[in-house]
C-alpha positions as CSV (number, residue, x, y, z in Angstrom):
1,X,-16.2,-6.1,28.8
2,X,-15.6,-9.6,30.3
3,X,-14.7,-10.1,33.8
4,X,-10.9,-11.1,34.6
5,X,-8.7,-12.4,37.2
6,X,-7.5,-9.4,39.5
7,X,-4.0,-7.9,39.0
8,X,-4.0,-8.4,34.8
9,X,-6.2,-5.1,34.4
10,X,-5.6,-2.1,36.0
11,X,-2.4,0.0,36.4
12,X,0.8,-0.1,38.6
13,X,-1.0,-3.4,40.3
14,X,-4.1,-2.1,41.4
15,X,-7.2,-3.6,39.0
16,X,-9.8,-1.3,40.3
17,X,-8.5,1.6,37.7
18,X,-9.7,-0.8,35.2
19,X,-9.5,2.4,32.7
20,X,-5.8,2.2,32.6
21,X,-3.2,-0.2,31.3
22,X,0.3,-1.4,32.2
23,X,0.5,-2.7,28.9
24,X,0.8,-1.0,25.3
25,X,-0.2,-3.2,21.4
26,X,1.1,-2.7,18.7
27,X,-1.8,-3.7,15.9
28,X,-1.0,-5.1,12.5
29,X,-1.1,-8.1,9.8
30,X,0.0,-11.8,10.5
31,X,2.4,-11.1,8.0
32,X,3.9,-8.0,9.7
33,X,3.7,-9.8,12.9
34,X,6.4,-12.1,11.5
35,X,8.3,-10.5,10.1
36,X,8.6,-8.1,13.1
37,X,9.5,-11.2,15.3
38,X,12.2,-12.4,12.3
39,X,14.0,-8.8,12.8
40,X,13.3,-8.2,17.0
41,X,12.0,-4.5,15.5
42,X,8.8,-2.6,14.7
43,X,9.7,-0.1,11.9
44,X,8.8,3.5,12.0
45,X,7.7,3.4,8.3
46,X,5.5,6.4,8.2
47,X,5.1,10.1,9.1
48,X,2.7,10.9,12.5
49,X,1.9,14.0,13.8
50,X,2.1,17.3,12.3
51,X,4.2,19.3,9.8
52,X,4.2,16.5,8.0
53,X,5.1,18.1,4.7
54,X,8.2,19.6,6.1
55,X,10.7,17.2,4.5
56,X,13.6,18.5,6.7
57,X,12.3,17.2,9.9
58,X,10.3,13.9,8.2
59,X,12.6,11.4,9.9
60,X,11.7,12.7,13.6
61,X,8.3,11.5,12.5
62,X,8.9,8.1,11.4
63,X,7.1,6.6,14.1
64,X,6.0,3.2,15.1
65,X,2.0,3.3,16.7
66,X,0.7,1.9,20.1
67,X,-2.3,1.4,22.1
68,X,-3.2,1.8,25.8
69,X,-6.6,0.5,25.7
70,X,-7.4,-1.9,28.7
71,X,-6.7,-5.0,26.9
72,X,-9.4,-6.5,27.8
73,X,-11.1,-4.0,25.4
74,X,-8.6,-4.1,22.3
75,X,-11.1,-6.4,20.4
76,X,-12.8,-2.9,19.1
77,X,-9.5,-1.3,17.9
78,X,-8.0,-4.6,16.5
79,X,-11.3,-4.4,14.2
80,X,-9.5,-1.5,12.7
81,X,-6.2,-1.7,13.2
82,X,-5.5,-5.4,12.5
83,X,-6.3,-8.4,14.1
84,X,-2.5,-9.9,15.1
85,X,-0.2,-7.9,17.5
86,X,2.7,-7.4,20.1
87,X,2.4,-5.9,23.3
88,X,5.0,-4.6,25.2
89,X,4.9,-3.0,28.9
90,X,4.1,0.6,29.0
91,X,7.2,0.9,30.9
92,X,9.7,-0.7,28.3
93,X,8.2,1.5,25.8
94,X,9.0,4.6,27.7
95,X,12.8,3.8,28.2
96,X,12.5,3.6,24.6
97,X,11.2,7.2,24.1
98,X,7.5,6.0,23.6
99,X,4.4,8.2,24.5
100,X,1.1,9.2,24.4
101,X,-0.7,11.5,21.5
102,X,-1.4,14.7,22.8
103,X,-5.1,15.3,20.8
104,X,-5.4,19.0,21.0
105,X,-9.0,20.4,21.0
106,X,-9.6,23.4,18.7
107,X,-8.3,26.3,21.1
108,X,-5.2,24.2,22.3
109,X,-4.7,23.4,18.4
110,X,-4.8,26.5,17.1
111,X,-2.3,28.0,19.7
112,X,0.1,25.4,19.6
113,X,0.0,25.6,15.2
114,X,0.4,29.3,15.6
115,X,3.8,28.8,18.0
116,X,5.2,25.9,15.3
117,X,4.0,28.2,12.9
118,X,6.7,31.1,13.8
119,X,9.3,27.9,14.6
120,X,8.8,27.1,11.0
121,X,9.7,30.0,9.8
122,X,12.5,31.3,12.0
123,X,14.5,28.2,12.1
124,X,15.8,27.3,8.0
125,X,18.4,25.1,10.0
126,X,15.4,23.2,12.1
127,X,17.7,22.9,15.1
128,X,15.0,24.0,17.3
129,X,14.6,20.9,19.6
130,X,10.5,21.0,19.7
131,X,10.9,19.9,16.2
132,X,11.0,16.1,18.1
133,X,7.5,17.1,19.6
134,X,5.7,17.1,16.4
135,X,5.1,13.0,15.9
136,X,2.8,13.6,19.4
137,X,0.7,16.4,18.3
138,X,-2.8,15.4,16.5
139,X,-5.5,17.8,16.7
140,X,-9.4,16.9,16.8
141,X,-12.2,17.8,14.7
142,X,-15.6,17.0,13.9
143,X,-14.0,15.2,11.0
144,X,-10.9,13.8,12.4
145,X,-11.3,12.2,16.1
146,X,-9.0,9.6,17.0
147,X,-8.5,10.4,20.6
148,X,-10.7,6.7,21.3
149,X,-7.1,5.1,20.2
150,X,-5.7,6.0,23.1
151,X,-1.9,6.2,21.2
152,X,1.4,6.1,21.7
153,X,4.3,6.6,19.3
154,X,7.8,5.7,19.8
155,X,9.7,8.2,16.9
156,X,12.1,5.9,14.6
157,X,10.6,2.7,15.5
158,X,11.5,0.0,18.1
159,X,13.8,-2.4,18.7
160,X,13.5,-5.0,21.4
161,X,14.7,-8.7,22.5
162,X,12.1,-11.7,22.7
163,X,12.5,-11.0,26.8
164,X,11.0,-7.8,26.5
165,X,7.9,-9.1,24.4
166,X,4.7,-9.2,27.6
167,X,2.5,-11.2,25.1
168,X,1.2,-11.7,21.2
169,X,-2.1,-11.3,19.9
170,X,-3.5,-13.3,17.5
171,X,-7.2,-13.9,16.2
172,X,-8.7,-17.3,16.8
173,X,-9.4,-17.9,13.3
174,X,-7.5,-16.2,10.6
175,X,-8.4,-14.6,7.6
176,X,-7.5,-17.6,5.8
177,X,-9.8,-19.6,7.7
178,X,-7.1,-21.9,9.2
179,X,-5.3,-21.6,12.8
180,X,-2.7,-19.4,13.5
181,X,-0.4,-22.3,12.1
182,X,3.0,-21.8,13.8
183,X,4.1,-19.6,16.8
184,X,6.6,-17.3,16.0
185,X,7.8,-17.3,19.5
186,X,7.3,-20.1,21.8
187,X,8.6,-18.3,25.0
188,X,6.4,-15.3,24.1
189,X,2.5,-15.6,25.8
190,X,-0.1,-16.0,23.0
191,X,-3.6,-14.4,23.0
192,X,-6.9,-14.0,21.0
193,X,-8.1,-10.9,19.9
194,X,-11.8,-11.1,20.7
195,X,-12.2,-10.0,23.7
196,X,-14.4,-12.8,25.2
197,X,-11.7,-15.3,24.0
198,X,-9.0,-13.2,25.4
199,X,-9.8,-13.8,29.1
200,X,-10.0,-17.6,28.7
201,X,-5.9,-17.5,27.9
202,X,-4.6,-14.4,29.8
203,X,-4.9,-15.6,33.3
204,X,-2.6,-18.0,32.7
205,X,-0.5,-15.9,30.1
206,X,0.6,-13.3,31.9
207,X,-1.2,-13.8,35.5
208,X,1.6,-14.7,38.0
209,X,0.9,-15.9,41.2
210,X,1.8,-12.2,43.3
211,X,-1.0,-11.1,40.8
212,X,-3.6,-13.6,42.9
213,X,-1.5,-12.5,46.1
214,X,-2.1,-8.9,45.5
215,X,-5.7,-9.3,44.8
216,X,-6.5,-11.0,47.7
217,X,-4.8,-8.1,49.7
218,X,-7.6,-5.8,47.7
219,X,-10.7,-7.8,48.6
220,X,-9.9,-7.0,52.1
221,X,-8.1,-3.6,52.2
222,X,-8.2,-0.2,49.9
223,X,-6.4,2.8,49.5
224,X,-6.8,5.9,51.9
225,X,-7.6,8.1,49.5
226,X,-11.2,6.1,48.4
227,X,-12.2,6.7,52.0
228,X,-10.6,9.5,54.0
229,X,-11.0,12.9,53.9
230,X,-7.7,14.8,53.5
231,X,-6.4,17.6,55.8
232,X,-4.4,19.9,53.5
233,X,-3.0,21.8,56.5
234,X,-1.3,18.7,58.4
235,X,-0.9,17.1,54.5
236,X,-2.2,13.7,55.6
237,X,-5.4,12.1,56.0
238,X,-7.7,12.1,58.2
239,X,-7.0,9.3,59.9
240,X,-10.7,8.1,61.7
241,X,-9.8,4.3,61.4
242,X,-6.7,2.0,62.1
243,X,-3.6,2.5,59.2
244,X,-2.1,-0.3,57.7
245,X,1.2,-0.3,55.9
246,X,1.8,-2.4,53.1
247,X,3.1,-4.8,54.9
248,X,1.0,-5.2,57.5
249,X,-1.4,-5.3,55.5
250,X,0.3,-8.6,53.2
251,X,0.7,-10.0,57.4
252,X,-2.8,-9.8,58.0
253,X,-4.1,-11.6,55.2
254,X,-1.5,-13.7,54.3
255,X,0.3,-14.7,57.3
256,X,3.6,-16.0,57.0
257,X,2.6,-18.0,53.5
258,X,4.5,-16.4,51.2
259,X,8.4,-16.6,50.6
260,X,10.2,-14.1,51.1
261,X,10.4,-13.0,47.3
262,X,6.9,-13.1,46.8
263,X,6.2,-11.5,50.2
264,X,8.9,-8.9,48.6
265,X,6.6,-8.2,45.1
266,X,3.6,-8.1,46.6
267,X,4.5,-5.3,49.1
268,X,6.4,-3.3,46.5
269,X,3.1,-3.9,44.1
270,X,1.0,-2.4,47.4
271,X,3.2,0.5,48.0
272,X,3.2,1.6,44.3
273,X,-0.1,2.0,44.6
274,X,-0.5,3.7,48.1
275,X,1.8,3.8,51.2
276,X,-0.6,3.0,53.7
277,X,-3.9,0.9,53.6
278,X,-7.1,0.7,55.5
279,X,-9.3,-2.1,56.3
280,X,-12.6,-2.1,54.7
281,X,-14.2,-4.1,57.1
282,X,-13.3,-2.1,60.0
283,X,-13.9,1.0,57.7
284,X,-17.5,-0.1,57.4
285,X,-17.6,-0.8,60.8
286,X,-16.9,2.5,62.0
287,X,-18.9,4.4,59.3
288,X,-22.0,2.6,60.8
């Protein structure tokens, strides 16, 4: 894993939980790429999840496929998957009724085939609205263990405007040996699949300046809840240094610098993440 810019890894703003993602890829072929970009849709062409021979309910599985691996690290499933792609923002892909694969271990899979089991048989008319859970279910064995993926399904495929495209993904070199010849989508943020490459392009992709903002923020303050113990009685922590809020926090390292709109997304990036902030300096200070 290389090391990148703060605010492009991470979740909800905060690039420390660099095992999470704000953004979700959709793998495929350069091919499929262009064609999904001609016609603004990813088809569902295919059946996920379980009960898949039940022909009655096969169009609630029709489902178009996802990642949420840190993007930084999608070089191992684009090996597999296919080296061109379209990412989204997780949250786009929820409004759309995306989400993740539930991969149930052998107790939870057996009790939750047993339940469908007596849906199956008591509902001919499959009316029964946990029907629309089935894409989401995939169970783990020794011989079957996909849960690396880290997927998401959106049942019936996606539709979407250029706007809502966060970046493409292409590799450096195609297949063919030749560059990537045309971009689909010129507005659209273009990156490389290998993973080293990727980091040399994002930055300036999708890196906008509240993301170098926020970071600085980070270098000099941190969340509570890495440092204080919490008192379940009073619900709060314990507070044994001085509390910041978000914006005192953007005031005391950035002054009166930023605009008001980017003073604006910075604090609402801070407060999604926590509510109140402590200095790490003074933390360490008192600690000593």
């Amino acid at each position: 894993m290389t090391d990148v810019p703060g605010g492009l890894l991470g979740f909800r703003g905060d690039p420390k939980w660099r095992d999470m993602s704000d953004y979700l890829v959709h793998f495929t072929s350069r091919e499929s790429l262009l064609s999904i970009l001609n016609d603004l849709r990813i088809e569902g062409r295919n059946q996920f999840g379980w009960f898949r021979t039940d022909n009655a309910t096969a169009n609630l599985r029709m489902s178009a496929c996802f990642s949420e691996v840190p993007i930084d690290q999608i070089d191992r499933l684009a090996a597999r998957r296919g080296r061109y792609g379209i990412g989204f923002r997780r949250t786009f892909v929820q409004s759309k009724g995306g989400g993740r694969v539930w991969y149930a271990e052998e107790l939870q899979r057996e009790l939750l085939f047993d339940a469908f089991k007596h849906i199956y048989r008591t509902d001919p008319a499959r009316i029964n609205p946990l029907w629309k859970l089935t894409p989401f279910f995939d169970g783990i064995s020794p011989a079957y263990d996909f849960a690396w993926e880290r997927e998401w399904r959106v049942p019936g495929g996606l539709s979407f405007e250029l706007s809502q495209v966060a970046f493409l993904v292409r590799p450096r070199v195609s297949d063919a040996g030749n560059e990537f010849l045309e971009h689909p989508a010129p507005c659209v943020p273009l990156l490389t699949s290998e993973a080293m490459e990727f980091w040399e392009e994002a930055f300036e992709a999708l890196g906008g300046p509240e993301d170098k903002y926020v970071a600085a923020v980070l270098e000099k303050f941190a969340d509570p809840n890495n440092h204080l113990a919490w008192d379940s009685e009073e619900r709060d922590y314990f507070w044994t240094t001085v509390r910041y809020s978000a914006e005192d926090a953007v005031e005391w390292v950035h002054g009166s610098d930023l605009n008001a709109d980017a003073l604006e997304t910075v604090i609402n990036r801070l407060n999604e993440i926590s509510p109140y902030w402590v200095r790490i300096e003074q933390f360490e200070i008192d600690m000593t």
